[in-house]
N, C-alpha and C positions, 0 to 999 in steps of 0.2 A: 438210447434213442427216445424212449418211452419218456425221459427225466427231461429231455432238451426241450420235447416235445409239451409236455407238462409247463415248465418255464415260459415257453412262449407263448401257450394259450393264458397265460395268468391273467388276471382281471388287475393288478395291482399295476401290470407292468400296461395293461391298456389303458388304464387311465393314467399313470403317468406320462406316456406317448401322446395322449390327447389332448393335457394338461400342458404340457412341453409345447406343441404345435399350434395350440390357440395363440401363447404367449406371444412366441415368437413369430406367428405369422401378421398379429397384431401389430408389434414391433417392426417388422419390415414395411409395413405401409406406414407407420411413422416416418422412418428415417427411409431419406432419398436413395433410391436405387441406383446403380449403375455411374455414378459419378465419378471425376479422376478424384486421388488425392487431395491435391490442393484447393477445392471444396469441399472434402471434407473437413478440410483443416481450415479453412473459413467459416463453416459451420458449427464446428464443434471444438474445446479443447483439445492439445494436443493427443494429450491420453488418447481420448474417446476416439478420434478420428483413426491413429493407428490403431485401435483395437477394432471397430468398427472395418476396417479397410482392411489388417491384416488377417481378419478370423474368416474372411470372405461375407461378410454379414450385408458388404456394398454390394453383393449379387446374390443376397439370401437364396431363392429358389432355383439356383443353378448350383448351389453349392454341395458342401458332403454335411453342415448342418441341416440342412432342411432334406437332404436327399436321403442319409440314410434313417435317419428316426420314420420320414414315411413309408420306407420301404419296409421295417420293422414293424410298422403298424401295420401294413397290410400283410404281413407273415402272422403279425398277432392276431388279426380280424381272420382269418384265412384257413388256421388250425382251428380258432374256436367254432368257425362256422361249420364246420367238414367232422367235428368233433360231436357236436351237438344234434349235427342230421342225422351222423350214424344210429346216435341213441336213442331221438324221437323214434328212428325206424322200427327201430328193435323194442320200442318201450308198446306196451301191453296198455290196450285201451284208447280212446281219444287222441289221437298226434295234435301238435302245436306247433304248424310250421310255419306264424308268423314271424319270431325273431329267426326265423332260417331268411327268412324273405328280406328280411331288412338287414340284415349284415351281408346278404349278396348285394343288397344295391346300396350301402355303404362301400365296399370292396368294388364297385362298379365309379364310383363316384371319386374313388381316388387313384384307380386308375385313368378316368375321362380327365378329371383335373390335372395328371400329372401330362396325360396326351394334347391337353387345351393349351397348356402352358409352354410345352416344348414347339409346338407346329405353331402355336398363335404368329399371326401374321398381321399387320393392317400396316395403311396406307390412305394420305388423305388429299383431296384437290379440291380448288377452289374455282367456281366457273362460273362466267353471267350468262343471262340467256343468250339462247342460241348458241352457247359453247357445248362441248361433247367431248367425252374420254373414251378411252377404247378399254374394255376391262381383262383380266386373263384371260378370259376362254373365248376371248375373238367378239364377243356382243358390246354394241357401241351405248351408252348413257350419255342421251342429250336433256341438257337444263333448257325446258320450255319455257318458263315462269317462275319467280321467287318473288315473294311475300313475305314483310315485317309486320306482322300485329301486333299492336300496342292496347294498354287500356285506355283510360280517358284518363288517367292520372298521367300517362308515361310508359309504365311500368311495361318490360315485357311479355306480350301476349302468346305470342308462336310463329315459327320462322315455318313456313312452307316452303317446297321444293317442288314442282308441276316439272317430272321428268316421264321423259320414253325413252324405253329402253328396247332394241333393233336386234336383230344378230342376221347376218348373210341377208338383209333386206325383210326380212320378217318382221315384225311386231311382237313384241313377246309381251312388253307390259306401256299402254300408252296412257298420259295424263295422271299419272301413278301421283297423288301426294306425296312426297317424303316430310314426313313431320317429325321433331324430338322424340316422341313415345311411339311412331310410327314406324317403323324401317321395314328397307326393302331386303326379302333376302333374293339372292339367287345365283345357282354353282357354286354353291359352297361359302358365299360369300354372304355376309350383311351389312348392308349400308346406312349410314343413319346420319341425319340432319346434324351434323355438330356445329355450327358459329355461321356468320354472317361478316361481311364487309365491306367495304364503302371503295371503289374500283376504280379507275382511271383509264379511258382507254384513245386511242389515237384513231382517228377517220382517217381515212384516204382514200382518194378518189384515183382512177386511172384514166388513160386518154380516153377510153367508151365509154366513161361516163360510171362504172360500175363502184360502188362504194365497200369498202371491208375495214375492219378492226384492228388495231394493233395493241393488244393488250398490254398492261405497264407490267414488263418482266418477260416477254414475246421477243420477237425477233421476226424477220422479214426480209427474202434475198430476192433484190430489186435488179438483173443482167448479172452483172459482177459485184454489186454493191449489194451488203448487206445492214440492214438496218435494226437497232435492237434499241427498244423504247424505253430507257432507263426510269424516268418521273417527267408528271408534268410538273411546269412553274409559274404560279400565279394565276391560277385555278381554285374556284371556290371547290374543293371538298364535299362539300355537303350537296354541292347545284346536282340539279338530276337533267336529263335528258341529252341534248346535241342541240351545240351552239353554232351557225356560221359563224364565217369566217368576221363580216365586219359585227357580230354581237358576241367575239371576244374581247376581254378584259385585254386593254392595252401593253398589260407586260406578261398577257399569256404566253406561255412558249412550253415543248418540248423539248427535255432533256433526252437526245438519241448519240448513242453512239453506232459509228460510217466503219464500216471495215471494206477494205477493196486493194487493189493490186498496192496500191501506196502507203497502204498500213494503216491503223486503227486512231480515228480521230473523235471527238466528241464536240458537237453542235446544239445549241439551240436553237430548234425550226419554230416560226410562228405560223398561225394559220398564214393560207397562202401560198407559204414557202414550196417551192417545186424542187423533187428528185431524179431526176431524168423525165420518165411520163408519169409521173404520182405526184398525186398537188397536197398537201396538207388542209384538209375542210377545217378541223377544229376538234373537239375534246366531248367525249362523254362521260360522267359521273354515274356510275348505278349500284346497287345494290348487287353485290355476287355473297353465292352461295358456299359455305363451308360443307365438302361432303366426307366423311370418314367411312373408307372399308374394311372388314377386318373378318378376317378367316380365321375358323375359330373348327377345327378338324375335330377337335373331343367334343361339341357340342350334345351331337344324338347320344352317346353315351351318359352323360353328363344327365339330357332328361330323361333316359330310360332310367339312370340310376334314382334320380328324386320320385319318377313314379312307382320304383319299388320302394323304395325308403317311406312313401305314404304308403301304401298297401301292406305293407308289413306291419305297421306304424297298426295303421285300421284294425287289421287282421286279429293283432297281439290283443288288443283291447277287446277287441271284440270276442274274442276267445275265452279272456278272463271275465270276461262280466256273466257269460254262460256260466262259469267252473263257479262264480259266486253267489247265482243263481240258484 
C-alpha cells in the first residue's frame, strides 16, 4: 500500500500528467470538437481524420483520454497534498502551510473544471426592443434599447443592451446595460452581449386600430388562419424605422406562409394587403440584439479555487523570504 502510495505521490509522474494535459488540451481547442466524420474527413487527411474520430479526440473532454489522466492527477495532487500536511504537522518548529493551501485549491480547481464542463449549459436569443424572453426560473428579460457604437473611422465601438429584468411583476434589475465586458448574472445564470443584427419585421394593424409586430421567423394565428413571416422582399436592409404603406418601395412585399383548414400555401402580401381584420402597414428594419446565456454550475468553485491558488501562491513566498531572512 505504502509503494502504490509512494508511486502516486511521485513528482515525475505529476509533472508528466501536467505535461500530458497542457498538450493535449491545447490540441483540443485546435481541432474542432464534436463534428460528424465526414468533416473530419473534409478537414483533414484520411489518416488523421480516423485517428482523430476514432481515438475519441473529436469529444476530447468527454472522453477516457482526457478523463482518466485528470482523474489521476487529482489522485496524484491529492496523496501529495494529505502527505505533506501530515508532516508539516508533526515537523518540529515553524509549519509552512502555504503549498498545503495551493494544492487544495489546485485539487479544487479541477474538480470545478471537471463540474463547469459537465453541467455547462447556455443558450442564445435574439430580440429588438420591446421583445422579451422568459428565463428558467420564471423572471422575464425585456430588451428596452440597443445601441451600435462606432468610432469615427467605422470601426466597432460597443453594442449596448438597455434591458429590465421582472419576475412575478417585481423589478429585479431595471435599465441594466448589458455591455461585451459587462454581463448580467442571475439564478445561476450569466448573460452577456454577444452580436448584433440588422432585423425585419412586419406591422399590422387590426380593426381598432391597434398596431403589433411580426417578426421575420415569428408566426401569428389570425381565427383559423395562421400566419408565419418567412422574409421580406424588396426592402432596403439597411433602412431603419417604419414605412407607410404608400412610402413603400414599389415591389415591397412579404414573403408569409397561410396555414388554415385548406392546407399550407405561401403568398406575397404588400403593404395594404388585408387578412381577415389585419391590414398589412409596412416593414420595419432595426437593429436587434444578440443575447447569450450560459450556466456555468462549477463557477464559485472555480473562484474559491484561484483565491486559494493566490493565497498559497502569496503565503509560500512569503514564508520563504522570512526563512531567507
Amino acid at each position: 500500500m505504502n509503494k502504490l502510495l509512494d508511486k502516486l505521490s511521485s513528482i515525475k509522474l505529476a509533472i508528466g500528467l501536467i505535461v500530458y494535459l497542457a498538450v493535449t488540451g491545447i490540441l483540443a481547442t485546435l481541432v474542432p470538437q464534436g463534428l460528424a466524420f465526414e468533416e473530419y474527413q473534409a478537414l483533414y487527411p484520411r489518416l488523421l481524420a480516423d485517428l482523430v474520430f476514432q481515438t475519441g479526440f473529436s469529444h476530447f473532454f468527454n472522453s477516457i483520454l482526457f478523463i482518466l489522466p485528470a482523474l489521476l492527477f487529482f489522485a496524484n495532487l491529492s496523496v501529495c497534498t494529505v502527505k505533506r500536511f501530515v508532516r508539516e504537522i508533526r515537523r518540529k518548529g515553524p509549519k509552512r502551510f502555504g503549498p498545503d493551501i495551493l494544492h487544495l485549491g489546485l485539487m479544487l480547481l479541477v474538480l470545478g473544471s471537471i463540474w463547469s464542463y459537465s453541467g455547462h449549459q447556455q443558450g442564445a436569443v435574439t430580440l429588438s426592443p420591446g421583445e422579451g424572453v422568459e428565463l428558467p426560473d420564471g423572471s422575464t428579460l425585456v430588451l428596452r434599447d440597443f445601441r451600435f457604437e462606432q468610432y469615427d473611422d467605422g470601426r466597432p465601438k460597443d453594442w449596448i443592451s438597455t434591458v429590465d429584468l421582472s419576475k412575478n411583476g417585481q423589478i429585479i434589475k431595471e435599465g441594466y446595460q448589458l455591455k461585451v465586458n459587462a454581463p448580467l448574472r442571475h439564478a445561476g445564470l450569466t448573460l452577456y452581449q454577444a452580436s448584433y443584427s440588422q432585423r425585419s419585421s412586419l406591422i399590422l394593424r387590426d380593426a381598432e386600430g391597434h398596431e403589433f409586430r411580426l417578426g421575420q421567423g415569428e408566426s401569428l394565428e389570425l381565427g383559423g388562419l395562421s400566419v408565419f413571416f418567412m422574409a421580406p422582399e424588396g426592402t432596403d436592409p439597411a433602412g431603419d424605422g417604419v414605412l407607410a404603406a404608400d412610402q413603400q418601395p414599389d415591389n415591397a412585399r412579404a414573403v408569409v406562409q397561410l396555414s388554415d383548414a385548406d392546407g399550407q400555401r405561401v403568398e406575397r402580401l404588400a403593404p395594404g394587403s388585408v387578412l381577415g381584420d389585419v391590414t398589412v402597414i409596412g416593414f420595419r428594419n432595426e437593429l436587434a440584439t444578440g443575447i447569450e446565456a450560459v450556466d456555468d454550475p462549477g463557477y464559485p468553485l472555480v473562484l474559491v479555487a484561484l483565491i486559494l491558488i493566490a493565497f498559497g501562491t502569496a503565503l509560500t513566498f512569503i514564508q520563504k523570504l522570512k526563512e531567507l531572512a
